[in-house]
C-alpha positions as CSV (number, residue, x, y, z in Angstrom):
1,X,29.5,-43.2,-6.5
2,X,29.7,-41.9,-2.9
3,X,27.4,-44.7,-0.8
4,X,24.5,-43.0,0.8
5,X,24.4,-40.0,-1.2
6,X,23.9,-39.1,-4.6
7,X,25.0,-35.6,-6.3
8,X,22.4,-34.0,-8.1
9,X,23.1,-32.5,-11.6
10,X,24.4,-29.2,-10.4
11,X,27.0,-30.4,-7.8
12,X,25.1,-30.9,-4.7
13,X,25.0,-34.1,-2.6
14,X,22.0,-35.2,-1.3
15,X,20.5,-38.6,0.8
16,X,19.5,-41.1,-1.7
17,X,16.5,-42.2,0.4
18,X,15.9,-45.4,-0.2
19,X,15.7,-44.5,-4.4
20,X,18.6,-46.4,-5.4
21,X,17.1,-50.4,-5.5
22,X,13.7,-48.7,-6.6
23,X,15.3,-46.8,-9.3
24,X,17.1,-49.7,-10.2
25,X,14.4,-51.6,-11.5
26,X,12.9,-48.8,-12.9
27,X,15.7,-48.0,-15.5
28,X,16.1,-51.8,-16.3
29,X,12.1,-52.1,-17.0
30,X,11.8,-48.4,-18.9
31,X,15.1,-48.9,-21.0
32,X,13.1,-51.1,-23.1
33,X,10.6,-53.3,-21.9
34,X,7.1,-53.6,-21.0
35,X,5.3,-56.5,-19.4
36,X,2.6,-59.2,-20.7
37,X,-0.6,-59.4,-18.5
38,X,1.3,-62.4,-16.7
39,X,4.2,-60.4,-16.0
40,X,6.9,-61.5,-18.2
41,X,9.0,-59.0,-20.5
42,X,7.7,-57.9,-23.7
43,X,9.7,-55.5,-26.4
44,X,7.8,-52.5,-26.3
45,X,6.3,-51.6,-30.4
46,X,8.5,-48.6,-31.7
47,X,7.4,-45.1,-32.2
48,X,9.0,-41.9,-33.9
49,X,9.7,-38.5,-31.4
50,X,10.9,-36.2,-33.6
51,X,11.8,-32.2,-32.5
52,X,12.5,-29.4,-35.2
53,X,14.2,-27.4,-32.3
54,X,16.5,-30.0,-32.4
55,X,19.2,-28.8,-35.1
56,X,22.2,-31.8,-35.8
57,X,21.4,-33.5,-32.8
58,X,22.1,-30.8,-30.2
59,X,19.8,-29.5,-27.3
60,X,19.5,-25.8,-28.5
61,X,20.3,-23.2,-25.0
62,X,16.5,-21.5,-25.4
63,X,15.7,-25.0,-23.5
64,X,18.7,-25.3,-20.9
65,X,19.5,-23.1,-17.8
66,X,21.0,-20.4,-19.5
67,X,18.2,-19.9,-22.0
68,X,14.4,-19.4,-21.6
69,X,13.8,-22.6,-19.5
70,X,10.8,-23.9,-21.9
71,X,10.2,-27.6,-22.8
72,X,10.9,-28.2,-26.6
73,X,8.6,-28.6,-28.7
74,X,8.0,-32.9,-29.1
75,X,6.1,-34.5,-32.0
76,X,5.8,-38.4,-32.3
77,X,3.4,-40.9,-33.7
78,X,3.7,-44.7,-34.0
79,X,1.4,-45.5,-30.7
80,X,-0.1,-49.3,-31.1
81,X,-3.9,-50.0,-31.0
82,X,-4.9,-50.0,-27.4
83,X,-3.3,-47.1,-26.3
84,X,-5.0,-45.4,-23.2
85,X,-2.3,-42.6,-22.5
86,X,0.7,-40.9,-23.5
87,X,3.6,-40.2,-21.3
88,X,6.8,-38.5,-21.4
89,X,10.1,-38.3,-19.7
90,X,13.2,-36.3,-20.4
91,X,16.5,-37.2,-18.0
92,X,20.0,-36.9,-19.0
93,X,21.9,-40.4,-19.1
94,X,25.2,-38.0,-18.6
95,X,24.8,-37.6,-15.1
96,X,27.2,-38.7,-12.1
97,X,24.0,-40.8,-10.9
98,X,22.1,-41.8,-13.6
99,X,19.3,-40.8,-15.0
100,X,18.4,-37.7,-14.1
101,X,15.1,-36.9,-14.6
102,X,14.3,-33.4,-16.0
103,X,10.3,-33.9,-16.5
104,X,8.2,-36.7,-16.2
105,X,5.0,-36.3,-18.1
106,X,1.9,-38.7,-18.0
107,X,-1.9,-39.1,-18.8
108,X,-1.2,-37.2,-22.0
109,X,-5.0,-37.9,-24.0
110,X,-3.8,-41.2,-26.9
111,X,-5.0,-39.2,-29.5
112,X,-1.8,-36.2,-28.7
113,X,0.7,-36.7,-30.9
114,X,2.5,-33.4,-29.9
115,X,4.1,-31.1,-27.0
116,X,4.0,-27.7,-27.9
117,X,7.3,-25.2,-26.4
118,X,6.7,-24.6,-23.1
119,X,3.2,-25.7,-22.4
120,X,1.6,-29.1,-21.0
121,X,-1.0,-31.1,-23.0
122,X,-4.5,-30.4,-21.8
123,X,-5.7,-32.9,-19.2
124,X,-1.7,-34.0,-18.4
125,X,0.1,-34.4,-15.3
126,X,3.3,-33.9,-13.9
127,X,5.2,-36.0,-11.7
128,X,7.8,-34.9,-9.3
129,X,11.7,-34.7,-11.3
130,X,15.1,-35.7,-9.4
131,X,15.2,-31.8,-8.2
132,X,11.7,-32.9,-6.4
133,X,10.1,-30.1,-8.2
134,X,6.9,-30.0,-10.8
135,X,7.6,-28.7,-13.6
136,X,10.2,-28.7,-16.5
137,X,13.2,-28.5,-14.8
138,X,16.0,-27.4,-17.7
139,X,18.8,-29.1,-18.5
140,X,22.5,-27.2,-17.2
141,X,25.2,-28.8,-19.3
142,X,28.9,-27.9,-18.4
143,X,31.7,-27.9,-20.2
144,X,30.9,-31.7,-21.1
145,X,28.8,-32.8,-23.0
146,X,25.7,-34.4,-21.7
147,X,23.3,-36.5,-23.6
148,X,19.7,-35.5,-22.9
149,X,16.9,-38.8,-24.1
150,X,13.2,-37.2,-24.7
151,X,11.6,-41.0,-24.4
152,X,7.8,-41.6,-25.3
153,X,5.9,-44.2,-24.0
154,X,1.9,-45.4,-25.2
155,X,0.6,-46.9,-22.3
156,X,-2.5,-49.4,-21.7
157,X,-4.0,-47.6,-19.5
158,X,-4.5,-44.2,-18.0
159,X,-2.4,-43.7,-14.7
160,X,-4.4,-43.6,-11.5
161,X,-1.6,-40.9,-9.8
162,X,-2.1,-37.4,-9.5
163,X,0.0,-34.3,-10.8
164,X,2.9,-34.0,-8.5
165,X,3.1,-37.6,-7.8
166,X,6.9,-39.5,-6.5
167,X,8.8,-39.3,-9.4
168,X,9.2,-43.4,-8.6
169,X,5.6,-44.0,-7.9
170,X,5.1,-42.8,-11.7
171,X,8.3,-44.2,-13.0
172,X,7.1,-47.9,-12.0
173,X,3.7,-47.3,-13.0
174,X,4.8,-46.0,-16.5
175,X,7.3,-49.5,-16.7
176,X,4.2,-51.5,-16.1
177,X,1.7,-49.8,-18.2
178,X,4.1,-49.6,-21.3
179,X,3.2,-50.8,-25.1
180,X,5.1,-48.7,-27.1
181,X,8.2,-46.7,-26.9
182,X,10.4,-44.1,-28.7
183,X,13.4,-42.1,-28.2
184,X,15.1,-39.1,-29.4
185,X,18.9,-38.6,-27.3
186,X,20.7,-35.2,-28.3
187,X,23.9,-33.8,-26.8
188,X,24.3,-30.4,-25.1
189,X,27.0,-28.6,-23.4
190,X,27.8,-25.1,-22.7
């Protein structure tokens, strides 16, 4: 890792600004844990994210760069009692600087338990990805093999942000609010 920049997932270097220490803590809190009232870590309950685009674990290339650019279609259930919101983020742990975050999706109504191809939830927003976009930004695999995590997170409450928030305002936001979590990860590559 080149100090000071970071190379985005189609080659480019860029200035980090400042997201590296924020991000940090970010990953550590959304790979798994929520928090109590008082602050201290709490496993998150498990749900079940489940795709039938998703054929023997592979990201199918109607959702990548070189296919129609659409958000897969995302079913889950599982959410504990006291769910507010729903949210949703999709970033590829492959990446030279991990995660990459494709789309980062949030104040999805509790009672959703669905994403349909290529559309958002009524009432959901968007945050801002790592391409500093707002929208669905599609995964372009090369010749490696990337693995691409579609995670699901209940929340305990809805998130005061609006659509095209920082993508680390959300991020921390989503770490905090977290109750429940589930994760799909499938491979795709050119």
């Amino acid at each position: 890792m080149r100090t000071g920049q970071d190379q985005g997932h189609r080659g480019r270097w860029r200035p980090l600004r400042g997201r590296a220490a924020a991000a940090t803590v970010a990953v550590l809190t959304l790979a798994g844990c929520g928090t109590a009232g008082s602050g201290a870590a709490v496993a998150p309950s498990r749900m079940s994210i489940s795709s039938t685009a998703f054929i023997q674990g592979a990201l199918p290339q109607q959702y990548t760069c070189r296919g129609a650019k659409v958000n897969p279609p995302l079913t889950w259930s599982g959410a504990p009692e006291g769910t507010k919101s729903i949210a949703l983020i999709v970033d590829d742990s492959s990446a030279p600087i991990t995660p990459y975050i494709y789309w980062l999706v949030f104040n999805i109504d509790p009672g959703a338990t669905d994403i349909q191809e290529g559309s958002l939830p009524t009432g959901a927003r968007q945050a801002q990805n790592s391409k500093g976009t707002v929208a669905y930004d599609a995964p372009c695999p090369g010749s490696n093999a990337h693995s691409y995590r579609f995670t699901v997170y209940a929340l305990r409450r809805v998130l005061a942000l609006p659509s095209g928030a920082p993508l680390l305002s959300v991020w921390a936001a989503i770490a905090a609010a977290t109750i429940g979590r589930g994760r799909i990860v499938v491979t795709g590559h050119s």
